[in-house]
N, C-alpha and C positions, 0 to 999 in steps of 0.2 A: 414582589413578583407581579406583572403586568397579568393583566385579566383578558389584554387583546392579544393573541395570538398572531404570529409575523405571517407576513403572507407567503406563500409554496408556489414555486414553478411560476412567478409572474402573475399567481392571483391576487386581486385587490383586500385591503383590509378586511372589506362588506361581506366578499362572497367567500373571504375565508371562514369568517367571524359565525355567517348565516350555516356553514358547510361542521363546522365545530360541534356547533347548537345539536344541529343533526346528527352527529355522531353519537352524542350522549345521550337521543334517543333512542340509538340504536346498538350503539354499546352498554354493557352492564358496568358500573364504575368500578375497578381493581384498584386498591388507593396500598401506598407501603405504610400507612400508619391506620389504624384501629378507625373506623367509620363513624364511633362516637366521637372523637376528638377531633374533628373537623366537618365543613360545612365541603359536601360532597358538589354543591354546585358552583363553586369559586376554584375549584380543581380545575388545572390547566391539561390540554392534551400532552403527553410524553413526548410526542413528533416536535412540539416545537419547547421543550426541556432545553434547558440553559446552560451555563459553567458550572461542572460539579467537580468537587474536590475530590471525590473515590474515584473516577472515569480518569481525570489529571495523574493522581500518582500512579493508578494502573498502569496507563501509558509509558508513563517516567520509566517505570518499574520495566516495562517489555521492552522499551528503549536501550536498554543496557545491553539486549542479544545485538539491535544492530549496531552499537558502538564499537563491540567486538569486530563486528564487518569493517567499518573505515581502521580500525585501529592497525588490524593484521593486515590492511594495506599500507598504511603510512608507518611501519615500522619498517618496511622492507625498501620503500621509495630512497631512505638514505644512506641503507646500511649496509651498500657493496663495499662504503671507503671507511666505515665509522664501527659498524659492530660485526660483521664479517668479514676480515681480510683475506684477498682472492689469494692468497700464497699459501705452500705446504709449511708444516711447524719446521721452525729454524730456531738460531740462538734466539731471537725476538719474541718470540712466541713460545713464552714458559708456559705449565701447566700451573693452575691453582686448586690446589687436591686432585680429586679422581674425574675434573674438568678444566678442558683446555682454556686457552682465554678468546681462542682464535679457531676457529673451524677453517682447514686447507676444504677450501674450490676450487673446483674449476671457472672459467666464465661461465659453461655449456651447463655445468654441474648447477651453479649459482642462478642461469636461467630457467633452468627445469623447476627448482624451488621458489621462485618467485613465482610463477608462473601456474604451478599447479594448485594454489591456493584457488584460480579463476575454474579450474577443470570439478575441484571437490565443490565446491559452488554449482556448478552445473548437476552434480550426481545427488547433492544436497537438495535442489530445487525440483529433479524430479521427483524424487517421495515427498519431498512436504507433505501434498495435499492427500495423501493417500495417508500419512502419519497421521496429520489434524484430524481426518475423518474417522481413525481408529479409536485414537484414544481422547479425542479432544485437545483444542486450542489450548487450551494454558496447559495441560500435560505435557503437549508435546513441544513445549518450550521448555520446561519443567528439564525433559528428559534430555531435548538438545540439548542443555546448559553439561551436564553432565559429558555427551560427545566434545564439548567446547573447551570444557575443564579440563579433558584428556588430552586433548590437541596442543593444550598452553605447556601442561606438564612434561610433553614430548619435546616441545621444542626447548624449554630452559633448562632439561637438563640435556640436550642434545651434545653428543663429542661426537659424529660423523657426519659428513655431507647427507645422505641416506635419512639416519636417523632425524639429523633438523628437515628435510624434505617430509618426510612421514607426516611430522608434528604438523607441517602447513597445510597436508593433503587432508587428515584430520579433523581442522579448525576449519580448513576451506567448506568441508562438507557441513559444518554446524552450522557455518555462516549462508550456504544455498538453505538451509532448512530454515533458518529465520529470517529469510529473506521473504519467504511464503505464508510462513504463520504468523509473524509479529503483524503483516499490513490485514490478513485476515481478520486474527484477534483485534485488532482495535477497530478496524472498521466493522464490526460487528459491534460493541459494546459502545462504541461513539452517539451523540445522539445528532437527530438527524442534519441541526442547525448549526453544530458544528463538529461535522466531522470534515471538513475540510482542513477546519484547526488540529485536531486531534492527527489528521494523517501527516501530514507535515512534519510531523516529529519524527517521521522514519529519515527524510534527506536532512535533518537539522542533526540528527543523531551520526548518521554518515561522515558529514562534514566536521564536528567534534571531536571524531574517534581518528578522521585523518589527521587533522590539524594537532593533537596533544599525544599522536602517533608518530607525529615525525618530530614533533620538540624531545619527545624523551627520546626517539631515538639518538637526535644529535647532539645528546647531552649525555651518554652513555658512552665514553670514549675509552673507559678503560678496562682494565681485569673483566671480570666476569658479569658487570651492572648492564650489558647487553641483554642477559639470558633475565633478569626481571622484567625490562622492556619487553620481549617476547612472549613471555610467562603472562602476562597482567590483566590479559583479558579472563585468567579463570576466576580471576578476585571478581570477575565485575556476575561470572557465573555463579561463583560461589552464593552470593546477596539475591539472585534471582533464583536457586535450589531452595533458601530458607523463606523469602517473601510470596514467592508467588502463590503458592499452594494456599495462601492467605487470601488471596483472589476471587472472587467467581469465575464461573466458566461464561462463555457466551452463551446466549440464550437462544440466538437460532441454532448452534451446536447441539444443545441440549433436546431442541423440537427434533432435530433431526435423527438422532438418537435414542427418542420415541422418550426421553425423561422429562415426562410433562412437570411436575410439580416443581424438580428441580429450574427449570430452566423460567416458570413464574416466580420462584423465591428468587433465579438470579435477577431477573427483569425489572422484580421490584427494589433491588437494590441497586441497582444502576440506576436508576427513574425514580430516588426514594422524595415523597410530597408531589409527584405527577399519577393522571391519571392514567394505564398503563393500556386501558383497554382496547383502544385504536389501533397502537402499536402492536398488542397482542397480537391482532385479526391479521396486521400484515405480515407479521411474522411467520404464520399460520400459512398466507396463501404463499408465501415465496418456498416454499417446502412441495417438493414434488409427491409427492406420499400423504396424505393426511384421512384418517377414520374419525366417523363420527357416530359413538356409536348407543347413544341416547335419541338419536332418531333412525337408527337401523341403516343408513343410508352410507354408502361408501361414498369419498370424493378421493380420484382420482387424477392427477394433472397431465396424464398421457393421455386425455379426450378432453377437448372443452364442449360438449354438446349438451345446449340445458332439455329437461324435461321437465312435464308437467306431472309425468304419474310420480317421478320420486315425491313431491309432495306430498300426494295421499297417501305413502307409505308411510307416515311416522304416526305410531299410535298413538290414542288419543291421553291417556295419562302420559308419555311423551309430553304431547303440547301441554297439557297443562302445566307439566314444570315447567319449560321454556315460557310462560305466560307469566309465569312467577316469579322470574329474575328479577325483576326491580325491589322488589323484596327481600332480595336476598336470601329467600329459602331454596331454593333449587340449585340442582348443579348439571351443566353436562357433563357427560362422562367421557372423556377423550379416549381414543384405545387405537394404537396404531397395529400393524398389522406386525404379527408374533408375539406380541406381548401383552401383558394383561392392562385391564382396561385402568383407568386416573381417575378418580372426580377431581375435580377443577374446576375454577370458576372460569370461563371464559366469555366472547365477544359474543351477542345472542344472534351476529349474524352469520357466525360462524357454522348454524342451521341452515341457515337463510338461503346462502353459497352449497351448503352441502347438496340441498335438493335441487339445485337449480344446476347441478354437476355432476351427477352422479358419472362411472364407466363401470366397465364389468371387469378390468384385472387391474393391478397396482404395477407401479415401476420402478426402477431402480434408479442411482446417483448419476444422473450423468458423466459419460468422460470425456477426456479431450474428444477424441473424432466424433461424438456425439453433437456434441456443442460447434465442433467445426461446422461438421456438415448439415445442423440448421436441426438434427433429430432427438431433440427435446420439447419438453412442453409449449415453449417459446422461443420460435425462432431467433438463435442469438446472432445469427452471424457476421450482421452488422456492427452489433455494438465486441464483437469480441475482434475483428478486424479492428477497431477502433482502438484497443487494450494493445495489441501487439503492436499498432503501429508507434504511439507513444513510449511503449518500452524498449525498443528497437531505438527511436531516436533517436533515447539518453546516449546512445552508446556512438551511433551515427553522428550526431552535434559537435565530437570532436576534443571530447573534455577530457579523457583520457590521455591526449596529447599534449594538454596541455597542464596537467597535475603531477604527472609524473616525470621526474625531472631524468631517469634513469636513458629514457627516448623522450624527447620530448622539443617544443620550438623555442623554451623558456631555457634548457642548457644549450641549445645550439646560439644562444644571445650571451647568455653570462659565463660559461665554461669559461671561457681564454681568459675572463677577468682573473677569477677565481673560483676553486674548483667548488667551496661552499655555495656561493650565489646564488646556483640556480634551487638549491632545495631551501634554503634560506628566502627566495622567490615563491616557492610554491607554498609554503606553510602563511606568506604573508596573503597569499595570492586565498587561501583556504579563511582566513583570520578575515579579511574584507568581504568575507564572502557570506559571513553571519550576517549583519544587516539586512541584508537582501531577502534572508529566510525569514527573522523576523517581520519585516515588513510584510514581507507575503503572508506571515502566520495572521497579520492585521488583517489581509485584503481579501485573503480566500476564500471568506463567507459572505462574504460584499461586491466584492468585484465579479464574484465566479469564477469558473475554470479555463472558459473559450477566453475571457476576456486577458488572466494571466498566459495562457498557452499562445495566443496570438502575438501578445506582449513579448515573451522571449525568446519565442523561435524566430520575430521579424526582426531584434535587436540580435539576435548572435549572428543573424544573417550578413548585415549588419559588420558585428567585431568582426566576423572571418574577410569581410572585402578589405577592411582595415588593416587584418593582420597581414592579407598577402600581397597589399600593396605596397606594405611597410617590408615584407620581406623582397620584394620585388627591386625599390626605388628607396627605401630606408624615409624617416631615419630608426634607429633599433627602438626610442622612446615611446612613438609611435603602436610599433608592438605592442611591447609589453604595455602602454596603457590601455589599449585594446584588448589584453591577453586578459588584464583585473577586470575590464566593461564584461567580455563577455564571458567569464565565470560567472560575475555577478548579477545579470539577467538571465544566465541557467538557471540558477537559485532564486527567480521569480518565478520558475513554473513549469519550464519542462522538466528540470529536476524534481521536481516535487508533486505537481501532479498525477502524472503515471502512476506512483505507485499505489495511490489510497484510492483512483478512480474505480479502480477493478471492482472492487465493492458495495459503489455505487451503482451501477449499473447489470452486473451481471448476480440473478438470484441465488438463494442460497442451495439449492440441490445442482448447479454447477460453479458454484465459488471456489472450489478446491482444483477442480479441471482449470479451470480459468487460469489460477492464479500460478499454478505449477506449471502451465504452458507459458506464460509470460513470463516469471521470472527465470525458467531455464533458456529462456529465448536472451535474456539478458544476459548472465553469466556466458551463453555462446557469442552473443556480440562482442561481449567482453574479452574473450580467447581470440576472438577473429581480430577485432583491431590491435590487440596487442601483438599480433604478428605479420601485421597489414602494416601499418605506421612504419614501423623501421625498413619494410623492403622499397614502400613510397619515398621516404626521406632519403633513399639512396640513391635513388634514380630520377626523382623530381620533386625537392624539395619544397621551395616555391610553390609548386602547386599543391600542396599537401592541403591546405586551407580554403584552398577554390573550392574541394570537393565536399569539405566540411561544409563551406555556405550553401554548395546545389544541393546537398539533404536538407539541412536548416532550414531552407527556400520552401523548398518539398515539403517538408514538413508541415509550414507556414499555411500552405495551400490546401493540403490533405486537413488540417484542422480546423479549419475555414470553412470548407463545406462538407464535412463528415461527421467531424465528433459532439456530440448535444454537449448543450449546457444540462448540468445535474444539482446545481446549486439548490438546497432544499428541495429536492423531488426525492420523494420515496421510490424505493427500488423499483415496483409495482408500475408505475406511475409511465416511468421513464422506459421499463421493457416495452408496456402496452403500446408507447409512440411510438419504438422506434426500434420493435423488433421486424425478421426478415432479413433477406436482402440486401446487399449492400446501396445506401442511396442517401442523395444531396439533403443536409437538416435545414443549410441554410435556409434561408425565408429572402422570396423576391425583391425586388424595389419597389417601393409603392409609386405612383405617379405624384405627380405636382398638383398641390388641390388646385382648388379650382380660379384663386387670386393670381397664381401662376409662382406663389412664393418656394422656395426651398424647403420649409420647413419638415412637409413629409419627406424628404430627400435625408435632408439629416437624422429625421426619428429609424429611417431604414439601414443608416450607417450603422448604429447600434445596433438594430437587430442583428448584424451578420457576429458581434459579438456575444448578445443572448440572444442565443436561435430558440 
């Protein structure tokens, strides 16, 4: 374990190293192992906490809800001609027992079911954050998995049009609920230096679940081995109802839920051999609500206005514990409001902030129109513009059109060959398209966010001039190697960033609001183009791709001068810059020193990458 600490936000080794020193003057040390068995001043801060093995398979372990998401799409991407035949039962289509082998469709029938998988997605993504907040993050996956496992069951043993629609409406709604608490729960238990890594795993998990989604589908040709392909995501619920509960809960869940003790036993086991105390303190202030009540003094986060008299309120045996922390005899006493008070050991500047904060009422969770309209603690409205316009993207960049082979530019190229090719296309198109994630999963913490998001909204900008030129003037190779470029630079970052940013950026008393307005903002992108694309393709197909490059473009530009880089900044950090208002992050050109050389010209080219 390195004793130097990585630098945060662009600060140099020195003045992190110097900034560290000072924290553990002023924090009390919380270590996960017994204080005799180790040397308390070779303790690293938790903020900059490494690879750990518990954080990794937790992940793994949440990753399975959203496998279930790609999965229940990429079973249906091939199974109008493979495992549901659009025809009423005839001599063809025997039963095998008390189910048929073949469900009669309609087209109309068969559209409504595919389709309403995107709608329970949507009804899914509004409760999330209202679920997570109930009962807790890993509960309410816990519980999901259960809604998931009922939606599998409905559909594999489905024998009516209706009844298999049900089953999709069902799963669809599991899948908007995990779409909201899986990127929650991990971006909260991630540590801060790699959670770029740790979010990543949500569109790596996406892409998994399409790609061995539509292999079993088109491998399911006969009798009844459809209805397992359908069925299969309750296996992967099943393994997440017996493991997770094995889990910790998140620890800022836990602060917010006023379960002090708990949410330090979880803290120190996510961060077990790190010093937990710095991270305590911030987890502390991103909490809209917090009492303190070992120096009598309420803090508040619906007033920032410091005083000087809350200081000489705290009585004088008060200070004397607080003077005693390094000792380890004292405790403050945390007591949030309703509930009875904790001893705990916490951050000793968690006094500090108390007096220097007090207000006179407490508030509540913020919710979305809170958060919109800028009426919380911290004006978010910047950085939550920022959230929506990312997740709107994904959907606007065009990728939908080109994964699913059912509508799509990849069957209108291979259809006449052969009526397999194009989904046989898309799974290969899904299979070249891991690399890209893995890479990114390398670059995420190194390169940062602006630097990938610029990266592949100016490259798909990019594949769509290529794809509609190819469709315009040919030839078709052209395409389709443009179709695999620019799947495979979504998968450098606009696919993958959106989703785990929200938690970087926006604190934990509106992460639930946040997150439930974005991702039902997805699922409705997602409804919208899927009934957009085929009335375009009708009337102007060719230009179907122009439109996809002028958002991508758009896009290009809105992140360029809007969205902060958040690589290693704590949450705290990154509201304090750049809450308010919406307004430019970028950072100017600097001039030409004074030899007349380029040099500051080029050092400013980068800046517009880390602003």
């Amino acid at each position: 374990m390195s004793s130097e600490p990585a630098a945060v936000c662009g600060k140099d080794s020195g003045e992190q190293s110097a900034q560290h020193k000072q924290s553990r003057t002023m924090y009390p040390r919380v270590f996960a192992v017994d204080l005799h068995d180790v040397d308390g001043d070779r303790f690293q801060d938790s903020r900059q906490a490494g690879f750990s093995w518990y954080v990794l398979t937790t992940t793994l372990l949440v990753s399975l809800s959203v496998i279930s998401i790609g999965w229940s799409f990429g079973v249906v991407n091939v199974s109008k001609s493979i495992i549901c035949q659009i025809t009423p039962l005839g001599p063809g289509n025997t039963h095998s027992g008390e189910f048929p082998n073949r469900i009669p469709f309609s087209n109309s029938a068969w559209t409504i079911a595919v389709g309403i998988l995107a709608v329970g997605g949507f009804l899914g993504a509004l409760v999330s954050g209202a679920i997570s907040d109930s009962i807790g993050r890993r509960n309410a996956l816990v519980v999901n998995n259960g809604l998931c496992l009922a939606g599998s069951v409905l559909m594999g043993t489905a024998t009516t049009a209706v009844h298999f629609t049900l089953g999709r409406f069902v799963i669809g709604i599991a899948c908007g609920v995990a779409s909201g608490v899986a990127n929650t729960y991990v971006g909260e238990i991630a540590p801060l230096k790699w959670h770029g890594f740790y979010g990543s795993f949500f569109q790596l998990s996406i892409v998994i679940g399409l790609l061995f989604g539509q292999l079993a589908a088109m491998h399911a040709t006969g009798g009844t081995g459809w209805r397992i392909v359908v069925a299969f995501p309750g296996v992967f619920s099943l393994i997440q109802i017996a493991l997770l509960p094995l889990r910790v809960e998140s620890p800022r869940y836990l602060l917010k839920a006023h379960h002090i003790n708990e949410a330090r036993h979880a803290l120190l086991t996510l961060r077990r051999g790190y010093d937990v105390a710095a991270e305590w303190q911030e987890s502390l202030l991103s909490l809209d609500v917090v009492e303190i009540n070992a120096s009598n003094v309420r803090y508040h986060s619906d007033q920032w206005s410091a005083t000087a008299a809350a200081a000489s309120a705290v009585p004088a045996n008060d200070q004397a514990d607080a003077n005693a922390l390094d000792k380890n005899d004292s405790k403050l006493t945390m007591k949030t409001k309703g509930h009875k008070a904790v001893d705990d050991n916490v951050a000793a500047s968690s006094l500090t902030f108390a007096e220097n904060m007090p207000v006179e009422r407490a508030t509540h969770v913020s919710g979305v129109w809170q958060t919109l309209c800028g009426r919380t603690r911290d004006d978010l409205r910047h950085l939550m513009a920022c959230c929506i316009v990312l997740m709107v993207l994904q959907q606007l960049s065009g990728i939908s059109a080109i994964l699913f082979s059912d509508s799509g530019v990849v069957r209108d190229i291979l259809d006449p060959f052969s009526p397999l090719s194009a989904p046989w296309t898309c799974v290969v198109v899904c299979g070249t398209s891991l690399p890209a994630i893995f890479l990114c999963l390398a670059c995420v913490d190194r390169l940062g966010r602006r630097a990938l998001l610029l990266g592949s909204l100016g490259g798909m900008s990019v594949c769509c001039v290529l794809i509609s030129a190819g469709l315009f003037y040919g030839p078709n190779s052209m395409v389709m190697a443009a179709v695999f470029l620019c799947y495979f630079v979504f998968n450098m970052g606009a696919g993958i960033v959106p989703w785990f940013i929200i938690s970087e950026v926006i604190p934990s008393y509106s992460l639930s609001a946040a997150t439930t307005l974005c991702c039902s903002l997805y699922w409705v992108m997602s409804i919208a183009i899927g009934l957009m694309v085929p009335l375009i393709e009708n009337i102007v197909p060719q230009w179907l791709f122009v439109i996809f490059g002028c958002f991508t473009l758009a896009g290009f530009l809105l992140v360029m001068l809007f969205v902060p880089e958040t690589m290693n900044c704590p949450i705290t950090e990154v509201v304090k810059k750049h809450s308010g208002n919406i307004h430019v992050v970028v950072k100017p050109y600097r001039r030409l020193n004074a030899s007349g050389s380029i040099g500051g010209t080029s050092r400013s080219l980068l800046e517009l990458f880390k602003c």
